[in-house]
TITI-933111 format. One line per 10 residues: number of its first residue (from 1); for each residue x, y, z of N, C-alpha, C. Coordinates in pm, 1 decimal, m for minus. Atoms other than C-alpha are relative to their C-alpha. Layout:
NUM	X,Y,Z,X,Y,Z,X,Y,Z ~ ...
END
This chain:
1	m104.7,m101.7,8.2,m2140.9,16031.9,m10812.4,m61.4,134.3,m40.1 ~ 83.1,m156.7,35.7,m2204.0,16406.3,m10835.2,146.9,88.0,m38.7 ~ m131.5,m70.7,17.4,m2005.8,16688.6,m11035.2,m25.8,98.9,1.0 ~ m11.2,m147.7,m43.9,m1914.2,16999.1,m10972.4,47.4,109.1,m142.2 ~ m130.8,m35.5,106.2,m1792.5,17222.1,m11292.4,53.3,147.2,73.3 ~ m61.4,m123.9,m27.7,m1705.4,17523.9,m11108.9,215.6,22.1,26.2 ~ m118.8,m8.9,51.3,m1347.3,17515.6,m11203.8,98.3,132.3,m51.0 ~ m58.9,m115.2,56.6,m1099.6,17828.8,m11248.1,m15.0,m34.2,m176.2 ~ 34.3,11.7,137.4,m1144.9,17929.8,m11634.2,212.5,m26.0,m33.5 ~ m101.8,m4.1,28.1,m749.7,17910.4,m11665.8,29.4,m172.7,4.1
11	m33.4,186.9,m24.0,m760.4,17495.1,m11565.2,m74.7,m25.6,m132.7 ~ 80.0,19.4,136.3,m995.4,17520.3,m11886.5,102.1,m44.7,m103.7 ~ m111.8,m56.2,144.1,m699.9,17570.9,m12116.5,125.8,m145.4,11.9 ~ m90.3,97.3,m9.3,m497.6,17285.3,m11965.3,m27.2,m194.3,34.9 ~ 117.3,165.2,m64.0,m787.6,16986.8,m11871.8,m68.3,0.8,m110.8 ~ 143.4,49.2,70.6,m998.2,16836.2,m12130.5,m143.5,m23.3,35.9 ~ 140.4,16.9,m50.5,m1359.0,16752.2,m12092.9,m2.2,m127.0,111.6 ~ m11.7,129.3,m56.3,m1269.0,16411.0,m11955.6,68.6,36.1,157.7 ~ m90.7,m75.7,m115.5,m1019.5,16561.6,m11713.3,m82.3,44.3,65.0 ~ 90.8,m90.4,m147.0,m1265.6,16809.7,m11579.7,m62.4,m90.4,83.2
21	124.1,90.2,m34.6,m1524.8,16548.6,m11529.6,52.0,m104.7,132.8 ~ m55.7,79.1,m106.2,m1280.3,16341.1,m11313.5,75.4,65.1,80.9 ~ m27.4,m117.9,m119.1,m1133.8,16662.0,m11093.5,m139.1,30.5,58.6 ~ 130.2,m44.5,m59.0,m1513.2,16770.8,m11029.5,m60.6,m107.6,53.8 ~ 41.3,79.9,m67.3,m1640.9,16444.4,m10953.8,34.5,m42.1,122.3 ~ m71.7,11.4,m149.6,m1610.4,16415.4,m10555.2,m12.0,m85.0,85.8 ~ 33.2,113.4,m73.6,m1838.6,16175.3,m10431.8,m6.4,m132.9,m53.0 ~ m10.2,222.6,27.9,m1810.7,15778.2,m10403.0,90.9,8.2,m73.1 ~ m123.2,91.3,27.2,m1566.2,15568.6,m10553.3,63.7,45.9,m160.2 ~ m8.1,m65.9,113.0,m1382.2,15725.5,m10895.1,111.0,m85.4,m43.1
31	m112.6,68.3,66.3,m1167.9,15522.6,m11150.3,22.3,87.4,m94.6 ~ m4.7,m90.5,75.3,m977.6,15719.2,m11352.5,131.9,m84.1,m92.1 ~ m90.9,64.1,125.7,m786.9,15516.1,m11689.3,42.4,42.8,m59.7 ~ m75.5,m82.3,128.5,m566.2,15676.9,m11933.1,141.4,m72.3,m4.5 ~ m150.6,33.6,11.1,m223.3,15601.7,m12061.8,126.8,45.0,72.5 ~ m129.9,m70.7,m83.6,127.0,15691.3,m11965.3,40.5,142.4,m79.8 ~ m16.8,m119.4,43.7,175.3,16067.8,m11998.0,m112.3,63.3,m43.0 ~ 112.5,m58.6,m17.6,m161.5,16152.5,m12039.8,m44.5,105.7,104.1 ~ m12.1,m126.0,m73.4,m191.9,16389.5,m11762.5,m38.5,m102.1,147.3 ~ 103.3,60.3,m111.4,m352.2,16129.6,m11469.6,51.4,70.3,114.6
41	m59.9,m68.2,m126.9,m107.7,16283.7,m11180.1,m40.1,131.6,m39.2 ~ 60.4,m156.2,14.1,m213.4,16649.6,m11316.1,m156.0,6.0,3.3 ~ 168.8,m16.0,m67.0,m595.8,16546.8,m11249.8,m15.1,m23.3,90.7 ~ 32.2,24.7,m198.5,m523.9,16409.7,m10916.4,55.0,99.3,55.4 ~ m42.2,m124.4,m93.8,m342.8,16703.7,m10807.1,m112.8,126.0,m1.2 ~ 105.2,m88.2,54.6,m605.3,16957.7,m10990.4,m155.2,m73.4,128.5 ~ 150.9,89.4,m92.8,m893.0,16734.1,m10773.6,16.3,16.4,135.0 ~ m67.5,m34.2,m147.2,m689.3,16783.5,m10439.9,m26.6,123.5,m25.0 ~ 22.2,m144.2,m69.8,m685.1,17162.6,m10486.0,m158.5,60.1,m59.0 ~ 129.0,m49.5,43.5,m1030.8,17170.0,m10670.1,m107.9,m25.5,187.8
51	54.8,73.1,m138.4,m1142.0,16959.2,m10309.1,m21.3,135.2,92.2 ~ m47.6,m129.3,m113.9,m988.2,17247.8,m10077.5,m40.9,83.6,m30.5 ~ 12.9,m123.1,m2.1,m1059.4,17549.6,m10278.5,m172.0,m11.5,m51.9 ~ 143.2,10.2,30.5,m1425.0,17477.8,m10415.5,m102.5,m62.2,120.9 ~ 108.0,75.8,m59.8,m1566.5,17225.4,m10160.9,74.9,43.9,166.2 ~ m0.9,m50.0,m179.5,m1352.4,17368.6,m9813.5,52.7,m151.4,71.0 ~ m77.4,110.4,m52.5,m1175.5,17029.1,m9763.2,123.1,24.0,68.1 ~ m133.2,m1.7,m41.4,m922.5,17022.2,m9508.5,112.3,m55.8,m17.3 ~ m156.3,96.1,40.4,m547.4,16900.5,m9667.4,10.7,m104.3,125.4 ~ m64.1,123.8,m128.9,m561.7,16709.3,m9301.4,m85.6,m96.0,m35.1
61	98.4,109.8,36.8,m858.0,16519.3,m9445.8,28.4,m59.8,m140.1 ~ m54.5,88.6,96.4,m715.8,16424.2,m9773.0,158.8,m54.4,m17.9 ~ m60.2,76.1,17.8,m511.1,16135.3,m9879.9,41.3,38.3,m78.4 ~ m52.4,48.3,174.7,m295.9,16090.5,m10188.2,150.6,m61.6,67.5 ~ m102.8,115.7,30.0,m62.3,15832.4,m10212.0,105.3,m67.4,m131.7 ~ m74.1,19.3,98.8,210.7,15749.5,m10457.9,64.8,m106.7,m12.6 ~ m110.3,122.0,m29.0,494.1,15452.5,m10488.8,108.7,81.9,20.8 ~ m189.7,m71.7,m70.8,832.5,15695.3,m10452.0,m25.0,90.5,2.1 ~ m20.9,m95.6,m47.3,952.0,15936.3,m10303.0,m4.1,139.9,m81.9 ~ m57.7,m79.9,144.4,1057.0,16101.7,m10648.1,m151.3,133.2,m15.5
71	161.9,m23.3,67.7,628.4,16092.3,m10732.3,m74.1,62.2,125.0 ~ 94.9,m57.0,m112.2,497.9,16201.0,m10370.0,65.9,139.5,1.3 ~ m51.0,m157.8,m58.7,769.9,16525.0,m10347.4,m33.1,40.0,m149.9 ~ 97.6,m56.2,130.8,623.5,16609.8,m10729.7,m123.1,18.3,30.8 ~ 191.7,m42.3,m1.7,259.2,16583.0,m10629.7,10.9,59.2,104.8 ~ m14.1,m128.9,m122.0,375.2,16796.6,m10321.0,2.9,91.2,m54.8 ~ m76.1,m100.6,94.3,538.1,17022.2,m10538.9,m121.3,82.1,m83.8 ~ 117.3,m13.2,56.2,209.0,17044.1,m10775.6,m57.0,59.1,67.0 ~ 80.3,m89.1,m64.7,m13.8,17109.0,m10546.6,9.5,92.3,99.2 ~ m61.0,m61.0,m76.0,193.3,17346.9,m10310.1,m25.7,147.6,m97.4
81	36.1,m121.2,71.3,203.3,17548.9,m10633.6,m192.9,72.2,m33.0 ~ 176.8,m41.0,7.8,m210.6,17533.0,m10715.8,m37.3,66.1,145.5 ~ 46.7,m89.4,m127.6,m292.0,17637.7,m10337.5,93.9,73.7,81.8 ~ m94.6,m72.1,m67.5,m23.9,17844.9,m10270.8,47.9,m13.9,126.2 ~ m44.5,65.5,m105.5,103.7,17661.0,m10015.8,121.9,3.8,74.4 ~ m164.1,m42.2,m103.0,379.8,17762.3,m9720.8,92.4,m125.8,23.8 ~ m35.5,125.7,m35.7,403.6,17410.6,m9614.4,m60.2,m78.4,m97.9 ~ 24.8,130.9,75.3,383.1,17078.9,m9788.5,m115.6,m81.8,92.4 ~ 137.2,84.9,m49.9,47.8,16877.0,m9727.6,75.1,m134.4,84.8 ~ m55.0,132.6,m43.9,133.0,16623.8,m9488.0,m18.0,m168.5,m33.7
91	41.1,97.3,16.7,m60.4,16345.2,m9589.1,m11.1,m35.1,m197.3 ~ m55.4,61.3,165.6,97.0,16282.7,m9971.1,73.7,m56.5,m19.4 ~ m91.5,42.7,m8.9,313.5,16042.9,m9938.9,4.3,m141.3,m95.8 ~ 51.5,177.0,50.1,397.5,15681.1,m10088.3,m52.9,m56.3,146.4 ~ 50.2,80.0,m49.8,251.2,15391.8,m9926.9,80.2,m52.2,147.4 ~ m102.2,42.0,m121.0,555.4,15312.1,m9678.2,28.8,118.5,104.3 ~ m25.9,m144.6,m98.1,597.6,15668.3,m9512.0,m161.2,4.0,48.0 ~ 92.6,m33.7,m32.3,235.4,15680.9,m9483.4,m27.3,m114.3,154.5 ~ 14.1,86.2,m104.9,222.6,15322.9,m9286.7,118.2,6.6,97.8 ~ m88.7,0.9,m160.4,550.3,15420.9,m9053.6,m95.5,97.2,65.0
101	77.9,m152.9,m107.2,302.5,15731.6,m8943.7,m58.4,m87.5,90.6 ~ 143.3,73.7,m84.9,36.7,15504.8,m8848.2,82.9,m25.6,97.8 ~ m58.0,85.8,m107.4,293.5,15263.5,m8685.3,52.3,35.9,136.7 ~ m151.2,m60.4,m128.2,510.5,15510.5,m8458.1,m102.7,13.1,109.3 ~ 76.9,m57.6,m84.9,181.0,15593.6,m8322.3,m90.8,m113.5,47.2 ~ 128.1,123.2,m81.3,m42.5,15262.0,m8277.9,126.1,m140.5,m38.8 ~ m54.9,118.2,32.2,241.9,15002.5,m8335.0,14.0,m67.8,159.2 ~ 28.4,52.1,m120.4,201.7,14902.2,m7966.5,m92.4,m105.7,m0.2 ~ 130.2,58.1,13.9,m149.2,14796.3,m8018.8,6.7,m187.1,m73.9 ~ 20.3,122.7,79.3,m15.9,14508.8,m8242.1,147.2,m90.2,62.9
111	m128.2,52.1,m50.0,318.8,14407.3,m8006.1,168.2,40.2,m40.3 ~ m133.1,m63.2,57.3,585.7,14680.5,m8152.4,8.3,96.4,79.6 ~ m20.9,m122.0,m72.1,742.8,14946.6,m7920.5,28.2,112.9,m110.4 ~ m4.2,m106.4,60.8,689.0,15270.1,m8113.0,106.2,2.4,m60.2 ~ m141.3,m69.1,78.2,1030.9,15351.1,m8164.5,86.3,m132.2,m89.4 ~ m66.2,100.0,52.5,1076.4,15004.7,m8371.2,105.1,43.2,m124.4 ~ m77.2,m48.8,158.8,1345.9,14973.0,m8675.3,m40.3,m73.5,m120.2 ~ 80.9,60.4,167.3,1288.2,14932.4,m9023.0,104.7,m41.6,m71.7 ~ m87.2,43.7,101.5,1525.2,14703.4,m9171.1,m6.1,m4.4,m150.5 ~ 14.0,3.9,186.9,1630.8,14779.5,m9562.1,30.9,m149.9,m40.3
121	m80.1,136.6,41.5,1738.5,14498.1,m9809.7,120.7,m67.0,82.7 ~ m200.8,54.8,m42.3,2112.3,14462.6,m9693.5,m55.7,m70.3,140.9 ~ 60.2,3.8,m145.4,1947.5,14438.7,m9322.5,m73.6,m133.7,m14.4 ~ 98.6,107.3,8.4,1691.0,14161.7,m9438.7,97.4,m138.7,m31.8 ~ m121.2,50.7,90.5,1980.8,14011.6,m9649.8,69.7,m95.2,101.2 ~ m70.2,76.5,m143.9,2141.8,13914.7,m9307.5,m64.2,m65.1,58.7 ~ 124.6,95.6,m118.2,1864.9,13815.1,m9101.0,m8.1,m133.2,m51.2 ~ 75.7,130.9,80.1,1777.7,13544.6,m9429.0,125.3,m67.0,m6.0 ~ m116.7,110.1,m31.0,2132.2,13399.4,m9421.0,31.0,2.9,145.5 ~ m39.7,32.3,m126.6,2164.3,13403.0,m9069.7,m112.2,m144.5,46.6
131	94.7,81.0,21.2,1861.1,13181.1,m9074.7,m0.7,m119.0,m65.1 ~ m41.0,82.8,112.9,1949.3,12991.9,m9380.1,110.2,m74.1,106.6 ~ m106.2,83.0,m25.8,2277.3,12865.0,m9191.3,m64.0,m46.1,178.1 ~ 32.2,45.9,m132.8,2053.2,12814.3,m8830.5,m77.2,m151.2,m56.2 ~ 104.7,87.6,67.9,1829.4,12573.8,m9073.5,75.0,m120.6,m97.1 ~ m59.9,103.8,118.5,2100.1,12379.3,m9251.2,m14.8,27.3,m106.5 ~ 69.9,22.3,141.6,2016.2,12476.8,m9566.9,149.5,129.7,m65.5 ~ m106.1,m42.9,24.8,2297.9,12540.6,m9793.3,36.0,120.6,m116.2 ~ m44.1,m132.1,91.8,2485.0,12877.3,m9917.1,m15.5,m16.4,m108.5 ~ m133.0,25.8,117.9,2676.3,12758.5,m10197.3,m133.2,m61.0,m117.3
141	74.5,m4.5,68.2,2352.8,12635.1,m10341.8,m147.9,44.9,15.8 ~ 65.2,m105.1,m38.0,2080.5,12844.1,m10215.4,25.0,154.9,m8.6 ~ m92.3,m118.6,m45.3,2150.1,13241.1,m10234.0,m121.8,99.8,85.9 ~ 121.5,m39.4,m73.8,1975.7,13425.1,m9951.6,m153.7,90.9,m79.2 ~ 47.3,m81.8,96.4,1845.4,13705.1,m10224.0,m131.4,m99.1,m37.8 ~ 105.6,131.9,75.4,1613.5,13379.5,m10371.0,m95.0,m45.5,105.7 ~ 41.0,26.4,m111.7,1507.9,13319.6,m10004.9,m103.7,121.4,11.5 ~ 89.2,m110.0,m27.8,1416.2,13676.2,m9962.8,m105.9,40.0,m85.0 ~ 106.7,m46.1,79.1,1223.5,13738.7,m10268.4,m118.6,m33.4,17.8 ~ 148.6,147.8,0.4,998.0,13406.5,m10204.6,m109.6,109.4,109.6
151	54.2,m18.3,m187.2,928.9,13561.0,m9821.2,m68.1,122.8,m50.5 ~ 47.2,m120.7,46.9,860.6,13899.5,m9989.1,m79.6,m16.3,m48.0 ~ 126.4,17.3,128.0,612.6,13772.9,m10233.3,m130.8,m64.3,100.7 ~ 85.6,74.2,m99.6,441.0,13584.2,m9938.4,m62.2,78.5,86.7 ~ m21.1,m67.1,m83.6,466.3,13864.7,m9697.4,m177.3,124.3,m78.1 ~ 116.9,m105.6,142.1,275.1,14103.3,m10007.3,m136.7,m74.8,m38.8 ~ 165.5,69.9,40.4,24.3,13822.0,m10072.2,m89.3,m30.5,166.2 ~ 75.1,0.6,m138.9,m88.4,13818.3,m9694.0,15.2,m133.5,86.8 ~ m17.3,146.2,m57.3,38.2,13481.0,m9619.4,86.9,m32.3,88.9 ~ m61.4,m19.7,m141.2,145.6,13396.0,m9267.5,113.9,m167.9,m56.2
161	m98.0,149.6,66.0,467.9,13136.6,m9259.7,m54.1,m95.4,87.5 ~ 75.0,111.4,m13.4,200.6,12894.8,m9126.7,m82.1,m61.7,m100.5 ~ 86.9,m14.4,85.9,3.7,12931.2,m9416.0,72.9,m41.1,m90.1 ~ m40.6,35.4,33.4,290.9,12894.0,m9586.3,41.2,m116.3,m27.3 ~ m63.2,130.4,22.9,441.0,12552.4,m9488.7,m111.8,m78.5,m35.4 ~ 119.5,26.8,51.1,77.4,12464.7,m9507.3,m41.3,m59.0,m166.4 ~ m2.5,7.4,196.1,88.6,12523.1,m9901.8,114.8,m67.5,m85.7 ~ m143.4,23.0,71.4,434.7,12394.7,m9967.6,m53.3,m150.4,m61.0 ~ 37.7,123.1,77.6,416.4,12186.3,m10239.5,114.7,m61.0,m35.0 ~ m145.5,72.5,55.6,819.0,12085.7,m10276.9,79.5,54.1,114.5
171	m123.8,m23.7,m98.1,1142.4,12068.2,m10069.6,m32.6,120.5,24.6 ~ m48.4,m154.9,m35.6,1219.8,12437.5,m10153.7,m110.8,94.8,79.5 ~ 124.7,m64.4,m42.0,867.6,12566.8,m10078.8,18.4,m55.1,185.0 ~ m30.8,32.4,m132.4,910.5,12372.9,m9725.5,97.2,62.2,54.1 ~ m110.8,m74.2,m54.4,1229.4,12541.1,m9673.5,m34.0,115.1,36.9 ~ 15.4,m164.2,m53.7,1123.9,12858.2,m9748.9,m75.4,82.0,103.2 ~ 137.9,m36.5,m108.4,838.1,12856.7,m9531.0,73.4,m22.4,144.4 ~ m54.4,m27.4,m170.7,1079.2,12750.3,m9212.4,100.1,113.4,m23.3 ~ m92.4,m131.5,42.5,1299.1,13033.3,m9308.0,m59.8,89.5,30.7 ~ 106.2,m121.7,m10.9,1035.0,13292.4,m9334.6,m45.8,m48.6,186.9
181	34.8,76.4,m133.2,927.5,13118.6,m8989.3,131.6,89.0,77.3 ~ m161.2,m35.6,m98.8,1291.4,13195.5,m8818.0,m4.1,113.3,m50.5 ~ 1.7,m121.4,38.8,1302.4,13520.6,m8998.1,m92.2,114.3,82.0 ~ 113.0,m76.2,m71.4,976.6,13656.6,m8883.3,21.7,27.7,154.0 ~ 7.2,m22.5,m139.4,1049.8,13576.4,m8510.6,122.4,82.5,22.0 ~ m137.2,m54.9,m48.0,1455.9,13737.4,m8502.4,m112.7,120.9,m53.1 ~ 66.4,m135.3,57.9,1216.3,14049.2,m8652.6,m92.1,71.3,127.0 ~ 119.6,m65.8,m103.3,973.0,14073.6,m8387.0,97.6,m35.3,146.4 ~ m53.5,m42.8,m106.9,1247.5,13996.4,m8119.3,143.3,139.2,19.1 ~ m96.2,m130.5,m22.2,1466.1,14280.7,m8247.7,m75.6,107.2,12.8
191	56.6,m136.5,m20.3,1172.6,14506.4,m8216.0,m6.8,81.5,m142.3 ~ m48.0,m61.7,119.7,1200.6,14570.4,m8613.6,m114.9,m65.0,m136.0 ~ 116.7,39.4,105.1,984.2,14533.7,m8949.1,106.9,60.2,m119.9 ~ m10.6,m89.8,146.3,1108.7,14539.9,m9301.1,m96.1,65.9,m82.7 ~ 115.7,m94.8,53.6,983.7,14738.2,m9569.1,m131.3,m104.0,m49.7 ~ 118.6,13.4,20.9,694.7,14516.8,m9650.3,m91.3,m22.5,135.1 ~ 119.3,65.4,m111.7,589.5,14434.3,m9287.2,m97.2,164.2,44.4 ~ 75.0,m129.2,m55.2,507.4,14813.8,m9261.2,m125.3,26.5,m86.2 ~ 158.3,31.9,56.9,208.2,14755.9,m9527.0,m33.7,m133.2,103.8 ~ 66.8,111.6,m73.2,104.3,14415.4,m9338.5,13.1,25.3,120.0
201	51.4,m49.6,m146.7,149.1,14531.1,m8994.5,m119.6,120.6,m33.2 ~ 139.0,m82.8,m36.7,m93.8,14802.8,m9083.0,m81.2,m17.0,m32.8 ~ 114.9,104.6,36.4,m328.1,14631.2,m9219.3,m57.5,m67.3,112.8 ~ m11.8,77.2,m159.8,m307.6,14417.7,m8932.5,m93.8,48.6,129.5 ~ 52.4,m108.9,m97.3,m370.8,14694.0,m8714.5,m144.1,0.7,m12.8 ~ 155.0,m72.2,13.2,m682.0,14830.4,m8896.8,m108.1,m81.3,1.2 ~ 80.2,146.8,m37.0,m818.8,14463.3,m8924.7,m26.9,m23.9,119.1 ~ 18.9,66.4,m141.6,m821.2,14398.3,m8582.1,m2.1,76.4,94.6 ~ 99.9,m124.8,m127.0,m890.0,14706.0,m8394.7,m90.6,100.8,m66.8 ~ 109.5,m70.9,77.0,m1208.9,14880.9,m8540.0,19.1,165.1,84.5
211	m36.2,m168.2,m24.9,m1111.4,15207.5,m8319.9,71.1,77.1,m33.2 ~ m94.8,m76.4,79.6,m810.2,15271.7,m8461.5,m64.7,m15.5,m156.7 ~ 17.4,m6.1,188.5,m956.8,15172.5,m8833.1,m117.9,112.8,m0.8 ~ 104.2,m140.7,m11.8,m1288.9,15421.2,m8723.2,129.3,163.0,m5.1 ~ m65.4,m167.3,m48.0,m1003.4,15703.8,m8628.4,66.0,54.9,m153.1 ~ m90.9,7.6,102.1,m798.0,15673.7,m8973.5,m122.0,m8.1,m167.8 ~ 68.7,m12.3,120.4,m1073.8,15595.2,m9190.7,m71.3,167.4,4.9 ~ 82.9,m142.9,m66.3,m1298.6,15875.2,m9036.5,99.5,127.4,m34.5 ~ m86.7,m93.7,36.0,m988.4,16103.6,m9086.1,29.6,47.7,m134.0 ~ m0.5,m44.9,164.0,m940.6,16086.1,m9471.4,m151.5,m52.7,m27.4
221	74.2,20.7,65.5,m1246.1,16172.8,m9589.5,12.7,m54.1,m131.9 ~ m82.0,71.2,167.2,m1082.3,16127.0,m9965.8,142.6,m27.5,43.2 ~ m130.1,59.3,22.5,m825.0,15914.7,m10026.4,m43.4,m28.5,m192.2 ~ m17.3,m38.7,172.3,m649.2,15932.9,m10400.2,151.1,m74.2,m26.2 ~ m152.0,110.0,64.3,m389.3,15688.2,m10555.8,29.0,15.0,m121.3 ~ m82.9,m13.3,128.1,m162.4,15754.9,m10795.9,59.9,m94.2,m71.6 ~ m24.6,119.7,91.6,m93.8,15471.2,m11079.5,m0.5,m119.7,91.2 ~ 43.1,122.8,m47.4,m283.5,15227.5,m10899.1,33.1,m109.9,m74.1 ~ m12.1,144.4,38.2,m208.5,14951.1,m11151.5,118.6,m58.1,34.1 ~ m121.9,70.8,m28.6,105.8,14885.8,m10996.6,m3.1,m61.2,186.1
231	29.1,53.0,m82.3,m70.8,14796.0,m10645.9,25.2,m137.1,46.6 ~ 27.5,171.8,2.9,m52.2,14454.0,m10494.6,m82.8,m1.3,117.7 ~ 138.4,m8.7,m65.8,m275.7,14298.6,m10273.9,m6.0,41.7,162.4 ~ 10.3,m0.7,m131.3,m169.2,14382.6,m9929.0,m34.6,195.5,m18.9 ~ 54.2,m129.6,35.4,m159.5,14766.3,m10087.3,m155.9,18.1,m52.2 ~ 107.9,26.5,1.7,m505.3,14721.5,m10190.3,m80.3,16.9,108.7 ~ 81.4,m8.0,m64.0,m635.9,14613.4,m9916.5,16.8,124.7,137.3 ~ m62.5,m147.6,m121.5,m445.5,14957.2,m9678.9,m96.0,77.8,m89.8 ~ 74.7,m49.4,59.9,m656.2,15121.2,m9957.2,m145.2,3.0,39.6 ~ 124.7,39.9,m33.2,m964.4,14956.0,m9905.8,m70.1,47.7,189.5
241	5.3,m54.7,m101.4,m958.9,15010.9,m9529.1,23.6,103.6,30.1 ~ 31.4,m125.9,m8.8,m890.8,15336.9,m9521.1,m103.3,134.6,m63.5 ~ 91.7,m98.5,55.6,m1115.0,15482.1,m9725.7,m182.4,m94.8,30.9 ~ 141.4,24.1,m37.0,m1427.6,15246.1,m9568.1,m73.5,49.5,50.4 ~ 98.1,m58.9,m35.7,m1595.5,15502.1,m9407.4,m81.0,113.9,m58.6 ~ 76.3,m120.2,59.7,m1664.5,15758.0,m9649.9,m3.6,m71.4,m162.6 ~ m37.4,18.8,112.5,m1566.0,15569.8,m9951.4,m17.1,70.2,m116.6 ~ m5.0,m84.5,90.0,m1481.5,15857.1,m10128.3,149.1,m43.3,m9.9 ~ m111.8,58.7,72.0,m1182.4,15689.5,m10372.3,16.7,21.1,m97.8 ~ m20.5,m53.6,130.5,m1045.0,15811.7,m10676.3,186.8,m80.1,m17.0
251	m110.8,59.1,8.9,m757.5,15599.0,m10816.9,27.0,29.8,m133.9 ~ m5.2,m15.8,130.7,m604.9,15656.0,m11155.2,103.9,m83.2,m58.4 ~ m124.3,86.6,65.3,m373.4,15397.6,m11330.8,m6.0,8.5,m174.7 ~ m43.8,44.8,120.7,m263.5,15253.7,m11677.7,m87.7,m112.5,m49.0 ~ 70.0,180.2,48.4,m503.8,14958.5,m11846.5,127.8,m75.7,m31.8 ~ m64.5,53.6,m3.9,m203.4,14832.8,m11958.0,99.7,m60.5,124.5
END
């Protein structure tokens, strides 16, 4: 890693020594630990406009990534104000706006017509009791919600519903796995992905076509995550693949 201190003297007054050290640091892989309210989103934004205005980084070449909407239009907001900015950086988003970009544009590649839909809860909610009652398996003591969580947790850990019935170690686990099974296919014949298939379809993607993962990695030189400790592993690994070609990574979370 290499650092830079050339830093406006006015960021002096509001960054500690520690702070600077992890805004100036640019190259290879950067972990950055502190507590809650410590400043960690005011060093990743300070590091984005230290990037652009010291080192000549193009905003189209950096990443930053958030979990909501709330935390990506704040670190817009941030750094809109540091580089006096007309427009909002396009590429600051959470994790789910970032993977519909990819999708609208290479979701072909993996058997989705561009213009697919993105079913919410309520939307999923239906699909898993419509399923539930194609499968026998009963309302009144089943509630789809319990269905969906399982499929969700499966979906997030990378596990296909082959893999699934595979592992089932009881009735319910067998159930859930033909469920997720019937689920998955009414999904891919409505032409539609809920919100977790839009992390695992892109993943998907970048796994299994190295031209599109060369075009995307190659594109963010830095990529920068905001309270990484709340990642899981399919977010991880959209992390990991996108930043494999330069692996310039700077993540900052909570130890706790």
């Amino acid at each position: 890693m290499s650092s830079d201190p050339q830093i406006p003297e006015t960021w002096k007054n509001i960054l500690n020594e520690s702070q600077i050290e992890a805004v100036t640091t640019i190259n290879g892989p950067v972990l950055i630990m502190a507590g809650a309210g410590s400043g960690k989103t005011r060093v990743l934004t300070h590091r984005y406009a230290h990037l652009v205005e010291q080192h000549k980084v193009d905003i189209e070449q950096i990443l930053a990534i958030t979990f909501t909407n709330k935390a990506a239009e704040e670190m817009k907001l941030r750094i809109g104000n540091l580089l006096n900015l007309k427009i909002s950086p396009k590429w600051i988003s959470t994790f789910h706006s970032l993977c519909v970009k990819i999708l609208r544009i290479h979701g072909d590649k993996i058997g989705y017509r561009n213009n697919f839909s993105i079913y919410d809860q309520s939307d999923s909610n239906k699909v898993v009791r419509n399923c539930m009652s194609e499968n026998n398996v009963d309302l009144k003591q089943y509630s789809p919600k319990r269905f969906q969580a399982h499929i969700s947790n499966l979906k997030n850990n990378m596990i296909s519903p082959g893999e699934a019935l595979q592992n089932a170690e009881s009735f319910f686990e067998v159930k859930v796995a033909e469920i997720y099974s019937s689920y998955e296919k009414k999904l891919i014949l409505a032409n539609s992905m809920d919100f977790d298939d839009l992390l695992i379809k892109t993943v998907e993607l970048l796994q299994t076509n190295d031209q599109i993962l060369h075009f995307w990695s190659n594109k963010f030189q830095f990529v920068m995550v905001d309270e990484y400790q709340d990642t899981n592993y399919v977010q991880y690994k959209l992390v990991e693949l996108l930043s494999s070609n330069n692996q310039n990574v700077c993540v900052d979370g909570d130890s706790d």
